[in-house]
N, C-alpha and C positions, 0 to 999 in steps of 0.2 A: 222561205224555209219550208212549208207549206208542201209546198208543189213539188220537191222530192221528198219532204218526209210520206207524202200521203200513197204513193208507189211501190215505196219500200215496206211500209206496212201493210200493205192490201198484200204484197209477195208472200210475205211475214204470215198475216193472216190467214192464207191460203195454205202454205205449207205448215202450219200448227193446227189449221182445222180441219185438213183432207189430207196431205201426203205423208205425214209422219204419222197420224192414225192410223191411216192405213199399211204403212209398213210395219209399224206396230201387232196391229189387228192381224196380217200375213203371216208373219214372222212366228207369234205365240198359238195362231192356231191351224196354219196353215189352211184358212178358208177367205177369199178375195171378199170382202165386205162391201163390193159394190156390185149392189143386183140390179142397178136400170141397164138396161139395154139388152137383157139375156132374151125375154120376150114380149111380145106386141101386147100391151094393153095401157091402162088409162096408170101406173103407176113409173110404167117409163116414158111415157108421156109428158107426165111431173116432172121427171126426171129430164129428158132434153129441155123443157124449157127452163128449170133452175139453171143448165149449163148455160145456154142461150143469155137468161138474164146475167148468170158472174159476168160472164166476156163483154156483156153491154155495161156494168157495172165497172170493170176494169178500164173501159174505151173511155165510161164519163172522169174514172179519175185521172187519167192520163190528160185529157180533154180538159179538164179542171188544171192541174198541172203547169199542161206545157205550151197552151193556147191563151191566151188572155182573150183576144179577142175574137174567139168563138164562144168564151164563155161567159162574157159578156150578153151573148146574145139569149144564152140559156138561161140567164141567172135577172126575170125583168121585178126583182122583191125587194128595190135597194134598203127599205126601211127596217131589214129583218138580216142586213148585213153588218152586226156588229159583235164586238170584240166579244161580249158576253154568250154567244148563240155559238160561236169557235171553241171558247173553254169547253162550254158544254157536251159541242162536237167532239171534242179530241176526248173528255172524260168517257162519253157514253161506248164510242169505239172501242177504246183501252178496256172500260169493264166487261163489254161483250164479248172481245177476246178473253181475255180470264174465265168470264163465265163459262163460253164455251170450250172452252179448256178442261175446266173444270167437269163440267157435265160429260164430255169425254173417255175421259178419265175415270170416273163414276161408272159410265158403262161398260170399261175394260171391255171384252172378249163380245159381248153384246151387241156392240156399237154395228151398227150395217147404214148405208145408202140404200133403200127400196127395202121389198119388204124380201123373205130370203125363207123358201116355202122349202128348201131344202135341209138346210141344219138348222134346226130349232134351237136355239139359248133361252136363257132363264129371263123373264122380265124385269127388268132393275127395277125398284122399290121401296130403296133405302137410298140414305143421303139427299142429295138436291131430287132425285125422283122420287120421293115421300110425300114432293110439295104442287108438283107438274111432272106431267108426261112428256112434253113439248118445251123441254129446258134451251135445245139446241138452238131450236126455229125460235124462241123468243131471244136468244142471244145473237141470231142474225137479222134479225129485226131493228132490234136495239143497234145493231153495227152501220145500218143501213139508212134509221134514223141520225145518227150521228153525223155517217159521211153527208146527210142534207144540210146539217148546218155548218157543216165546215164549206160546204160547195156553191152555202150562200156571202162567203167571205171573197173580199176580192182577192186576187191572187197577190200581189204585193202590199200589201194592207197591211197584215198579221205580223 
């Protein structure tokens, strides 16, 4: 059950923490909220290799998924493959999407990809960013940690 819930969620994930904020973000202010790629330096930089990492990201859950025995080969931790480290997985995933939702959403009109030297917005300050600056990057963190424990479960197992 695993191995296509974990695809449909990463789609899921994807499209609630990039494409719908950003049509969002488009729509209300009509300013595109993703500034990598516009010019050369060490922040689109960042920027290709976060793209680079999702798509390798993507490849390992697919790979997790719909291979057993490639994943087999990735996965050499059998003692750290149990039911308890999956719950864990699946809880940590689920609240990092919330979280990141949540902070999001907090930043309304704010919210950019890279830094964005041309319309300045106000700094958020209040809500979850009262608490941290970096609410987003610790809820893709948290998302990332999760998919490792679920990616240490064997695929028919669960």
């Amino acid at each position: 059950m695993l191995n296509i819930y974990l695809p449909l969620y990463f789609i899921l994930n994807m499209l609630t923490a990039l494409k719908i904020t950003i049509y969002q973000t488009i729509r209300q202010t009509r300013i595109n909220p993703i500034i990598f790629g516009k010019i050369d330096n060490a922040s689109d930089y960042i920027g290709f290799i976060t793209n680079v990492l999702i798509v390798l990201l993507f490849a390992a859950v697919l790979t997790f998924s719909f291979s057993e025995k490639i994943h087999s080969y990735l996965v050499p931790i059998s003692y750290l493959q149990t039911k308890k480290l999956t719950i864990i997985g699946l809880a940590l995933i689920h609240i990092a999407l919330v979280w990141i939702s949540i902070a999001q959403y907090q930043m309304s009109n704010s919210w950019r990809i890279g830094i964005d030297e041309e319309n300045k917005t106000k700094l958020v300050t209040d809500g979850v960013f009262s608490i941290s600056r970096n609410l987003i990057f610790l809820g893709m963190i948290i998302s990332v940690l999760g998919l490792f424990f679920l990616f240490l479960m064997r695929l028919h197992s669960f």
